[in-house]
C-alpha positions as CSV (number, residue, x, y, z in Angstrom):
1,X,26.2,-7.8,19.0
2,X,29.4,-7.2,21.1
3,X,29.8,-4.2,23.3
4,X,29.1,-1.9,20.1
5,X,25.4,-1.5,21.5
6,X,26.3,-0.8,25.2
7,X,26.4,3.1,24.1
8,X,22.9,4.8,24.2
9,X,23.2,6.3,21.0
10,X,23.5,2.9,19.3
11,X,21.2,1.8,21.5
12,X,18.4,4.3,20.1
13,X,19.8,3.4,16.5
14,X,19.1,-0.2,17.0
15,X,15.2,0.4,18.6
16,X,14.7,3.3,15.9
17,X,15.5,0.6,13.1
18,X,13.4,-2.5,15.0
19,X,10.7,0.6,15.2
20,X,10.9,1.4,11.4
21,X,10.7,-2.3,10.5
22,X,7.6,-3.2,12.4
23,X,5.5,-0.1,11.2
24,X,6.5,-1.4,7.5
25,X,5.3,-5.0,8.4
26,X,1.9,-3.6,10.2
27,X,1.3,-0.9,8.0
28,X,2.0,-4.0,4.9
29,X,-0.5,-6.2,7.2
30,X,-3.1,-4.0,7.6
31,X,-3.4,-3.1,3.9
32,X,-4.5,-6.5,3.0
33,X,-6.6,-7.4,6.2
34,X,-10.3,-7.4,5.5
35,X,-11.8,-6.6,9.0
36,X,-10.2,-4.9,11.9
37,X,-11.0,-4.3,15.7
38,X,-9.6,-1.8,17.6
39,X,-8.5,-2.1,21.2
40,X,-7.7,1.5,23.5
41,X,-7.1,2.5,26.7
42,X,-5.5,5.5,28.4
43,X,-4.0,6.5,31.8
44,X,-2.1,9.6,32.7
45,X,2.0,8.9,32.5
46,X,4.2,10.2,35.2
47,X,3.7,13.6,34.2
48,X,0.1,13.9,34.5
49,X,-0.4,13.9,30.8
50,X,-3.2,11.6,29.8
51,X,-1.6,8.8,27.3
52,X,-3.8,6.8,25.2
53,X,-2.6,3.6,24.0
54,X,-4.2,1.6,20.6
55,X,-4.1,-1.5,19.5
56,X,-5.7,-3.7,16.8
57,X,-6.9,-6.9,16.0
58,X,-6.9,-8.7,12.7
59,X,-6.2,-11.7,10.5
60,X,-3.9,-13.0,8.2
61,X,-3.7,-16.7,6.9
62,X,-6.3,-17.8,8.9
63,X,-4.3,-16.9,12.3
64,X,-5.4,-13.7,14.4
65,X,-3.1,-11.4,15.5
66,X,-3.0,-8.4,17.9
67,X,-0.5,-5.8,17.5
68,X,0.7,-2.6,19.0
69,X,-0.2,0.6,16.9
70,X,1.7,3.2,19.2
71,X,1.0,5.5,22.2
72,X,-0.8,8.5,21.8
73,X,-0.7,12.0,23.8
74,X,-4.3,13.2,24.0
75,X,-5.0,16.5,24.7
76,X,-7.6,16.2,27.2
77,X,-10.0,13.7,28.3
78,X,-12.9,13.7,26.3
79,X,-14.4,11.5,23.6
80,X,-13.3,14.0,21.3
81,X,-10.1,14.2,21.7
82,X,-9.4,10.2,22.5
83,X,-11.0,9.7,19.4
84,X,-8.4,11.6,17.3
85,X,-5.8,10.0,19.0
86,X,-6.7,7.0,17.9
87,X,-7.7,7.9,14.1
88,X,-4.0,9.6,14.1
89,X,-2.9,6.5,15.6
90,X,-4.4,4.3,12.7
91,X,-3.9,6.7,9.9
92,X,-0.6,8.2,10.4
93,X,1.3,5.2,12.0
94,X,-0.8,2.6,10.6
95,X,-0.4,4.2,6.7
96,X,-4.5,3.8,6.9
97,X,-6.8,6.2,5.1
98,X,-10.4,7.2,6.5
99,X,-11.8,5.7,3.9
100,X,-10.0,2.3,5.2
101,X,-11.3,2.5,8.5
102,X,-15.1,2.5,7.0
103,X,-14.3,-0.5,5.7
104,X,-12.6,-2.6,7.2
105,X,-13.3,-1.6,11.0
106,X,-16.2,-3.8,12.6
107,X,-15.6,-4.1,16.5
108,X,-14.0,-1.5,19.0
109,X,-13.2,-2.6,22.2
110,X,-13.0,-0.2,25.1
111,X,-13.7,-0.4,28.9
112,X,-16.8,0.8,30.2
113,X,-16.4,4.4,31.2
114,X,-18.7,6.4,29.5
115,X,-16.5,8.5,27.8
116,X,-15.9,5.3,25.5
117,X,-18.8,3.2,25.5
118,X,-21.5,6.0,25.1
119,X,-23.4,5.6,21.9
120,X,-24.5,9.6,22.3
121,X,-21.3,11.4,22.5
122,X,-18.6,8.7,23.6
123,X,-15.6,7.8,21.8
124,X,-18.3,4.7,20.7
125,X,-21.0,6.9,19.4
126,X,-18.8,9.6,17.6
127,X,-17.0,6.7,15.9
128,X,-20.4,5.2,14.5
129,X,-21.2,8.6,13.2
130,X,-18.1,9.7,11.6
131,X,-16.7,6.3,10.2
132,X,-18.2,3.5,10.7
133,X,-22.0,3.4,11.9
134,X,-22.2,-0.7,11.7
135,X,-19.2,-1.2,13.8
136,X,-19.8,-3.2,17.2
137,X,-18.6,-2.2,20.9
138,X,-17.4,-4.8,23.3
139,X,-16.9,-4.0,26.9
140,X,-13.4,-5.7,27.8
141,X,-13.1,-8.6,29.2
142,X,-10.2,-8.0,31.5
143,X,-12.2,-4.9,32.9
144,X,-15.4,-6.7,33.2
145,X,-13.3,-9.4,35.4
146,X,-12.0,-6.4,37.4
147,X,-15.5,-5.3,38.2
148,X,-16.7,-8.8,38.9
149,X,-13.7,-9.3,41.3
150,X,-14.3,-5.8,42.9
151,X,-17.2,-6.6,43.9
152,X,-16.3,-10.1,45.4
153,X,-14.5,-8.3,47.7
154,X,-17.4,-5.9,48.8
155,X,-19.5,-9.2,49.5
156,X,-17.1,-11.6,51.4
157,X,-15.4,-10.7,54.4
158,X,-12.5,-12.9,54.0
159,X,-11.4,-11.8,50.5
160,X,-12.2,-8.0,52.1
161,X,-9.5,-9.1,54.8
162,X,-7.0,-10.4,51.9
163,X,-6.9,-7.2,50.4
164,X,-6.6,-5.1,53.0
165,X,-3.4,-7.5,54.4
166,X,-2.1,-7.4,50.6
167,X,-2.6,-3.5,50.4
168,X,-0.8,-3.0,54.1
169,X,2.5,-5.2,52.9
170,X,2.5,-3.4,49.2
171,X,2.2,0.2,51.4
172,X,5.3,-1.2,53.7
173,X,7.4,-2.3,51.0
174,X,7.1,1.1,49.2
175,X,7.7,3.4,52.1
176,X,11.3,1.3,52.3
177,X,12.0,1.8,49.1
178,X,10.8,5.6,49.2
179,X,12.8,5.6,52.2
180,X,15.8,4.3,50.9
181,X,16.0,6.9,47.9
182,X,15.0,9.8,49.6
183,X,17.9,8.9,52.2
184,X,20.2,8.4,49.3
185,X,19.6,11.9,47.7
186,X,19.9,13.3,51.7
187,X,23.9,12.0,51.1
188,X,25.1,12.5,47.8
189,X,22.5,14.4,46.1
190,X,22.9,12.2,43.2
191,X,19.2,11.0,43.1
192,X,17.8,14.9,43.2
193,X,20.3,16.2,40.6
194,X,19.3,13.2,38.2
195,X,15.9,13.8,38.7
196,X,16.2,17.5,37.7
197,X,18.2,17.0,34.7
198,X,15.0,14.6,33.6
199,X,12.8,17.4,34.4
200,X,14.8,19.6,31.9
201,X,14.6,17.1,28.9
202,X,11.0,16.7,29.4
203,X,10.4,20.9,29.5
């Protein structure tokens, strides 16, 4: 590519184009795909602003695939609202209709707070009521292993040790590292100002 793309502006051309072309070859994808799952899960960003991220899970030529949809903003925490996320998600980034999400959706997999997995008013139970009521849930796997291993450590003393030396060398690192930056804003400023002109862009 040469040194054309070392300016941000191409930069953000280039992702904005590789962005355009996957949506077309997902949207295309999910069209023709007989049965869906959906995947979700949300954390608050660096601004405190609770971010729900969707995926999905289909076929195509007998091979499975599992492709980001997009990142949501949710307005606040509850089933509600996480569920509209994710239906924007699916309907306005994944060119989806309602109608297609009754369907061809048959398996949503969340983790197991019950503001997903309730079958009264989670994100679970309001999606069997207003889409699809034959649909399956399926705790996550990779949460399910962080329970099991959570509770390892609450049982042996040894693995209890581990994590506490892993936690106290993880807690050193980061105070140098805070350390260093807050020293290097002290001299030159550089590291506040910066930070205040992202502040700006944000607001």
């Amino acid at each position: 590519m040469g040194t054309h793309y070392y300016s941000p502006h191409h930069t953000k051309e280039l992702m904005s184009i590789i962005s355009e072309i996957e949506k077309k070859d997902l949207r295309e994808d999910l069209k023709v795909a007989r049965f869906l799952s959906i995947m979700a899960d949300g954390s608050n960003d660096k601004g405190v602003i609770e971010q729900e991220v969707i995926r999905v899970r289909y076929t195509k030529k007998g091979r499975a695939y599992d492709k980001f949809v997009s990142l949501e903003r949710v307005v606040n925490g509850t089933a509600k609202y996480v569920l509209q996320s994710i239906l924007d998600s699916l309907v306005i980034t994944g060119g989806l209709t309602i109608e297609d999400l009754k369907k061809k959706v048959v398996c949503l997999n969340f983790d197991g707070a019950s503001v997903m997995q309730s079958s009264l008013n989670g994100v679970v139970g309001l999606f069997k009521t207003k889409v699809n009521s034959d649909c399956i849930f399926i705790h996550c796997v990779c949460h399910n292993l962080e329970l099991a291993i959570g509770d390892a450590y609450k049982q042996d003393d040894w693995l209890k040790h581990c994590n506490e030396v892993l936690g106290s060398v993880f807690k050193l690192y980061l105070k140098e590292v805070v350390d260093k930056i807050m020293d290097s804003s002290a001299s030159d400023g550089s590291f506040l100002s910066a930070s205040d002109n992202e502040s700006e862009k944000c607001l």
